[in-house]
C-alpha positions as CSV (number, residue, x, y, z in Angstrom):
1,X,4.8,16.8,0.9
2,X,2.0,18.6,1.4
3,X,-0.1,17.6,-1.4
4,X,0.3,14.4,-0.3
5,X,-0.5,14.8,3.4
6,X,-3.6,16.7,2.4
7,X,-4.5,13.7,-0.3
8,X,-4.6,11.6,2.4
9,X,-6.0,13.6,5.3
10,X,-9.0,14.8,3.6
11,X,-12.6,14.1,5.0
12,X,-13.8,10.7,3.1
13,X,-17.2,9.7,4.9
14,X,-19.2,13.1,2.8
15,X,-21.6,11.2,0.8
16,X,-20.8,7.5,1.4
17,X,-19.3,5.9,4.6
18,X,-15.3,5.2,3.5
19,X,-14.3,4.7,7.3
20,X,-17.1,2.5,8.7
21,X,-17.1,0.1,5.7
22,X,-15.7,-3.5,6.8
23,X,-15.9,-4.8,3.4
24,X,-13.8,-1.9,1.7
25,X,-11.6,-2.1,4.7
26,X,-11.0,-5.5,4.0
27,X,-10.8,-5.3,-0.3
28,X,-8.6,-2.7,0.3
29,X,-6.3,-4.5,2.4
30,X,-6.4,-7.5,0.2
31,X,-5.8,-5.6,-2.9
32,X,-2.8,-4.3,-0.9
33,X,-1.0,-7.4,-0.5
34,X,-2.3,-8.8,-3.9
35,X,-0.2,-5.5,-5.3
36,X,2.8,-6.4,-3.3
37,X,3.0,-10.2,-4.1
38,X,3.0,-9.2,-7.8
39,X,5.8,-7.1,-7.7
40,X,7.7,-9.2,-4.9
41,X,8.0,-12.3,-7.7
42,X,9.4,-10.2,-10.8
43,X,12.0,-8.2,-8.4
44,X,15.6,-8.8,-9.5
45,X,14.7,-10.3,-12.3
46,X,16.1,-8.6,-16.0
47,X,12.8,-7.9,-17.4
48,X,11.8,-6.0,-14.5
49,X,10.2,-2.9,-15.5
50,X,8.1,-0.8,-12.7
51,X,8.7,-2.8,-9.9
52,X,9.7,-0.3,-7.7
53,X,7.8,2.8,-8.9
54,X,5.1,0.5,-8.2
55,X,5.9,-0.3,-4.9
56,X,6.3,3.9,-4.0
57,X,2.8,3.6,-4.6
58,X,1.5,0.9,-3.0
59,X,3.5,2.6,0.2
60,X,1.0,5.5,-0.6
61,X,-1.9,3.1,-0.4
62,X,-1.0,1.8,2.8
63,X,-0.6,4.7,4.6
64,X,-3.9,5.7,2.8
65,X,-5.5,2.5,4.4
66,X,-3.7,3.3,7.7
67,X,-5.4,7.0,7.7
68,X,-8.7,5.6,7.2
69,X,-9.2,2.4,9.4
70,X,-6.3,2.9,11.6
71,X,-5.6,-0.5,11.9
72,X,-1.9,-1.8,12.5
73,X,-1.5,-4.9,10.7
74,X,1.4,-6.4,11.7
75,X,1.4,-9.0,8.9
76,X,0.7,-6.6,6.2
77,X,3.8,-4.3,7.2
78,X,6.2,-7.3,7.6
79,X,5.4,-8.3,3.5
80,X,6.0,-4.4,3.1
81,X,9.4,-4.9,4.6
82,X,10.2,-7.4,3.1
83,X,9.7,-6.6,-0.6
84,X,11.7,-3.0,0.8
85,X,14.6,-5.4,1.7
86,X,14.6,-6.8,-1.5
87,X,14.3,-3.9,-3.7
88,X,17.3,-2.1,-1.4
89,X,19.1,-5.1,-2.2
90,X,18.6,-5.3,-6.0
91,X,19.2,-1.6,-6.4
């Protein structure tokens, strides 16, 4: 837990600004959802491979984007509970 905490707690703006950059704010955020509507259309289905190892990391990434921008998108964490539902259900 640790390791984790520290991956994602770690000083980002050293060289190049992480935290102050709308556009990687934003690309981030859309690769998020991107990520998540991938694996939300092959979930439950018998070909399924990764699915939900997949969607343990793009958890990660989200709570990566929350620790850097700190913004609470209200949007972004309903698809995120959403696909959770689903993969719950199909477990």
């Amino acid at each position: 837990m640790n390791f984790v905490k520290n991956c994602v707690e770690q000083i980002f703006d050293t060289t190049v600004y992480v935290t102050k950059n709308p556009l990687l704010q934003e690309e981030f955020a859309l690769m998020i959802r991107h990520l998540l509507l991938s694996i939300d259309a092959k979930l439950g289905e018998y070909n399924e491979l990764d699915g939900r190892i997949k969607y343990v990391g793009i958890c990660a990434l989200l709570c990566l984007h929350f620790q850097l921008y700190r913004i609470d998108d209200k949007r972004q964490f309903k698809l995120i509970w959403d696909v959770y539902k689903k993969v719950k259900m199909n477990f």
